[in-house]
N, C-alpha and C positions, 0 to 999 in steps of 0.2 A: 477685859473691857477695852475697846478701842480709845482711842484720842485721836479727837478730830480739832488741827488748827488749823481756825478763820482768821483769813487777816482781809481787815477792812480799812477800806479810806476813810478819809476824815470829815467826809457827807454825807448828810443824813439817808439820802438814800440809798447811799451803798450799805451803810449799818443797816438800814431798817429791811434791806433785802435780808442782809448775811441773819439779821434777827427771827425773821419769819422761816428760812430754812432750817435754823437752828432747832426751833423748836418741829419743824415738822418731820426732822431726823430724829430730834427726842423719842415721837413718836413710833418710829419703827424700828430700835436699835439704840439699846442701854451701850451711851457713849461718854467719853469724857469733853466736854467743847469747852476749848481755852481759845477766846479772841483776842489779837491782835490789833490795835490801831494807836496811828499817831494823836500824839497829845494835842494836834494843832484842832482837833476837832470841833466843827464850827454849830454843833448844839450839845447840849448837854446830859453828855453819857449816865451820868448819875441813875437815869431813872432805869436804867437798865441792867445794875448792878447787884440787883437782889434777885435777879433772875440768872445773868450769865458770870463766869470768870471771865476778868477783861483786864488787860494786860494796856496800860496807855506808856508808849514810846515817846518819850519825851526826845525833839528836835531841835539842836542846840541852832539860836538866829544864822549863823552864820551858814548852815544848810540847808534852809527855808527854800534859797531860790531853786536849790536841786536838790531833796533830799536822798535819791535814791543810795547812794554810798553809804551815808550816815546809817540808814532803815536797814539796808543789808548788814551791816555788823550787828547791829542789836536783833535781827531777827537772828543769826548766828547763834548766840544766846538760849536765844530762846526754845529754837530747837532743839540745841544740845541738853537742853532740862529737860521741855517734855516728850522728846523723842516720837514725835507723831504718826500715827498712822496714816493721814491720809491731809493732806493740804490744802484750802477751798480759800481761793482770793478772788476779794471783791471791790476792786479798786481802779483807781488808772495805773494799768503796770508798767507802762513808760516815764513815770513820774517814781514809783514806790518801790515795784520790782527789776531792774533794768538789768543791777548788778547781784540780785539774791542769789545764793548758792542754796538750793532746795534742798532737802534729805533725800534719802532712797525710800519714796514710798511713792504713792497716787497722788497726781495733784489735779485739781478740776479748778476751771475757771467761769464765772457768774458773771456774765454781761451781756449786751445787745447786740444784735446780728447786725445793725448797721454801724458798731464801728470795727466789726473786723474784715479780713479782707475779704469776706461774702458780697458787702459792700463797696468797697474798693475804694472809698473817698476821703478825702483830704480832713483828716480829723485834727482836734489837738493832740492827739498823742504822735501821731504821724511826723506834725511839724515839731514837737518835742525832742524825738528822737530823732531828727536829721542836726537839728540846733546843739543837740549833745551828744552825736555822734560819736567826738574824737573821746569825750571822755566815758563814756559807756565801753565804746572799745577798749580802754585803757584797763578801767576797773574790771572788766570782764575777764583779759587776762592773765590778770593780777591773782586773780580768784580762778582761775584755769578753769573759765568756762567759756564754751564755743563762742564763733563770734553768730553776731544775727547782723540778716540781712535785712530788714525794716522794723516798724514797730510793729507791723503786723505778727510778727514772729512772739510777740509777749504776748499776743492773743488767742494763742496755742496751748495745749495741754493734753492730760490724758482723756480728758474731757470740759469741750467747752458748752456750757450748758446757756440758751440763749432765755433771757427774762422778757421774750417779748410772746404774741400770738402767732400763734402760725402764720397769719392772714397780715401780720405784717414784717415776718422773715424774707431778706432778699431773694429772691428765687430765680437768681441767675443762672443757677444749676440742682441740679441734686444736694441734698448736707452733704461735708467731706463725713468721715466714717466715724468722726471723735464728735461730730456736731449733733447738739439735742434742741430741737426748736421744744421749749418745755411750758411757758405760757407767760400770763403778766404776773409781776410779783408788788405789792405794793402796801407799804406800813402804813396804819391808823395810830396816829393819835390819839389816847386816849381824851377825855376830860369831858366837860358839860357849855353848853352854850351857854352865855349871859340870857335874862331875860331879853333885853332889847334887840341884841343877834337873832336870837331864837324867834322875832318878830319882826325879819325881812323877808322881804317877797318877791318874786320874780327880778331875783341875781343877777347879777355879773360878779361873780366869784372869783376872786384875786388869788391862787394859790402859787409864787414864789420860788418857794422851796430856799434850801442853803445857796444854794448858786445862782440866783437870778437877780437880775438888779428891779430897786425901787420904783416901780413904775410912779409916775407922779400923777396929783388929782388931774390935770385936765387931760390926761393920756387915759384913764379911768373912764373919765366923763362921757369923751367922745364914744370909748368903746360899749360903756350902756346903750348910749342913745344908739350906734347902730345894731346890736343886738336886743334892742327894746327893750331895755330892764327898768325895773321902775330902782331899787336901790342896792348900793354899791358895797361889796365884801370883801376886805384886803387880806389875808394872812401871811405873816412871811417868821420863819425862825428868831429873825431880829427884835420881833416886836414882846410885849408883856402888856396883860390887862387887854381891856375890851374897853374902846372909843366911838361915841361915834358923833357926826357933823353934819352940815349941808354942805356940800356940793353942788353949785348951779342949781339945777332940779332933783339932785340925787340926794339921799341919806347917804354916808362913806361911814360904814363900822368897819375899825382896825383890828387886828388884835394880833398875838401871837400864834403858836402852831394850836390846832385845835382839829377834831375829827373830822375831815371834811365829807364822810360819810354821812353825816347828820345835814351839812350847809348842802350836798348836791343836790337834794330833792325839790328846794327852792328855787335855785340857780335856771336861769335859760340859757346861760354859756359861761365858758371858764377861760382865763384867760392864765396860761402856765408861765413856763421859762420854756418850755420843752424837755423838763424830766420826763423822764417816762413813768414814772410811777404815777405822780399828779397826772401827766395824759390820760394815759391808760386808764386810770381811776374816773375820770370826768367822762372817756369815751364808754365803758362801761355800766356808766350810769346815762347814755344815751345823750351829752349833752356835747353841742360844738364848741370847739377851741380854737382859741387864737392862742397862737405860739410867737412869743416876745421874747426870741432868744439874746442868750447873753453870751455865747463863742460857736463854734461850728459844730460842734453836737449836737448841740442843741437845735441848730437850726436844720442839722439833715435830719434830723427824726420831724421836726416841722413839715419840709416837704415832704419826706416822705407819708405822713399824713393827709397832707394837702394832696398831693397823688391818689390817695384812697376816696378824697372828696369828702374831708368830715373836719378839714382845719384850715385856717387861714393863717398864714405866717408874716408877722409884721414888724418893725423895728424902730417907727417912728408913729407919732400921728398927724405925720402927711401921707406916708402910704397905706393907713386905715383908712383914710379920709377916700381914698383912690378905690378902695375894694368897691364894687359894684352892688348896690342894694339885693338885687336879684340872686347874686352869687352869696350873700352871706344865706338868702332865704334855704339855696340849694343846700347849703353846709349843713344848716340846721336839721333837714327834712333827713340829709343821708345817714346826719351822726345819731340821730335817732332811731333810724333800721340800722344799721351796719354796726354800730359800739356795739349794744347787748346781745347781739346773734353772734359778733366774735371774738368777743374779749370779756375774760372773767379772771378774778384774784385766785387762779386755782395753779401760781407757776411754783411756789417753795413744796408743796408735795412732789411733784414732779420733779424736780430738781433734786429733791432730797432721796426719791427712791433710784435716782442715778447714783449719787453720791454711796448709797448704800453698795452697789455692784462692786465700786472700788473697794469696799474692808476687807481685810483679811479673812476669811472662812476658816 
């Protein structure tokens, strides 16, 4: 029986991807899966514990600001226990992986076609690895492993499998030979809507995620009114329990993470951080997004949205204030043809029957 080690960051949605391929490997190939992730993880692994073996790397403070040195010896460990067959990292590897010294086996990597060098743009891992250049090189020959010439290079493997739609993979060129454009991938939370949630109407859907910051109520406010919503939906990981208030004209119901499968059929627009699972998940359910990014990833999957004509990208509300009435109407009209004709939650089978090519036979 194979052994397949995940190692995941410590965001929800890097887990909740690595989560969905897990099981849809289950599905085609009796394996052993032991996940990996740091202890700093900013929701609560718990509930995923009676389903997977999960392994949390505890990071002592003083390697917070750069853990990848610290991550490499314990993953050293970890390897040498379970001797894996096949390696599937789902992370920022300029932050986690820089100095890991891998086993001798298949290793595949789970991320988005726009931050590697398909795209070619200035991301945070980019400017990470230039910021710790000298000591990535240092650690790397310490560990007598080659040197790399960008961070593009941690974006590399025996297969990099992309979590996005075809229809928004860079298409600069042909895939290089290892590249699988594989589809959108994106976790549900489970649980039930309160009644009073469960009785708003025509949305603006706040969906956050771990990395996005607090939008505040009158950044909220504005964005109803110009998307017409009659009342206001916030969820972010931070939160607990179901609230809700006025706002100006608005009802504002808070709450914690919650299915946003159930809240998008309400929704007339969603307003993200720029995950792509939250995107993808609003654009697939047909509805426009405003993307309120919180660092440069987030905001190049924004435009690159905005490019396809189905989001508007903003970072204040003075420049929501500036979007032109008419131009929001367009956004709405395209994300409702264009989401469901090209983007569907069908990317962790796909991913996972690549993943099966690497096993051993």
């Amino acid at each position: 029986m194979p052994t397949i080690s995940f190692i995941s960051g410590p965001a929800l949605g890097h887990f909740g991807r690595i989560a969905l391929v897990a099981r849809s490997l289950r599905d085609l190939v009796d394996c052993t899966i032991e996940i990996v992730i740091p202890a700093t993880a900013k929701f609560d692994i718990a509930r995923f514990d009676d389903e997977f073996s999960i392994r949390r790397v505890p990071i002592a403070e003083r390697d917070l600001d750069y853990p990848a040195p610290a991550f490499a010896e314990a993953l050293d460990a970890v390897f040498e226990e379970i001797r894996p067959d096949l390696v599937v990292h789902d992370c920022c590897p300029v932050r986690w992986l820089a100095t890991t010294r891998f086993p001798d086996c298949p290793r595949a990597i789970v991320t988005n076609g726009f931050l590697t060098r398909l795209a070619a743009r200035e991301t945070v891992q980019t400017r990470l690895f230039r910021r710790r250049a000298r000591l990535i090189r240092r650690e790397r020959a310490r560990r007598g492993l080659p040197r790399l010439a960008s961070g593009f290079d941690l974006y590399e493997a025996d297969r990099v499998l992309l979590a996005d739609p075809a229809w928004l993979v860079p298409d600069t060129g042909p895939l290089p030979e290892t590249y699988r454009a594989c589809g959108a991938v994106w976790w549900e939370a489970g649980g039930e809507l309160g009644e009073a949630m469960a009785g708003a109407q025509d949305t603006l859907l706040c969906s956050m995620g771990s990395t996005g910051k607090l939008v505040d109520d009158r950044f909220c406010a504005l964005a109803a009114e110009r998307f017409a919503c009659e009342d206001i939906v916030r969820v972010h990981s931070k939160g607990e329990g179901e609230t809700v208030r006025r706002v100006g004209d608005h009802r504002l119901f808070e709450s914690g993470i919650l299915p946003l499968g159930r809240l998008l059929p309400q929704a007339r627009a969603v307003m993200t951080q720029g995950g792509a699972g939250s995107s993808y998940q609003a654009l697939a359910a047909g509805k426009p997004l405003m993307v309120v990014p919180s660092h440069p990833n987030q905001r190049i999957l924004g435009e690159l949205l905005e490019q396809r004509g189905v989001a508007i990208t903003v970072e204040s509300r003075r420049s929501l204030a500036r979007v032109p009435a008419d131009r929001i109407a367009r956004i709405a009209a395209r994300a409702a043809e264009a989401g469901p004709a090209h983007i569907a939650n069908d990317g962790a089978p796909s991913i996972a029957r690549h993943l099966v090519e690497l096993l051993p036979h």
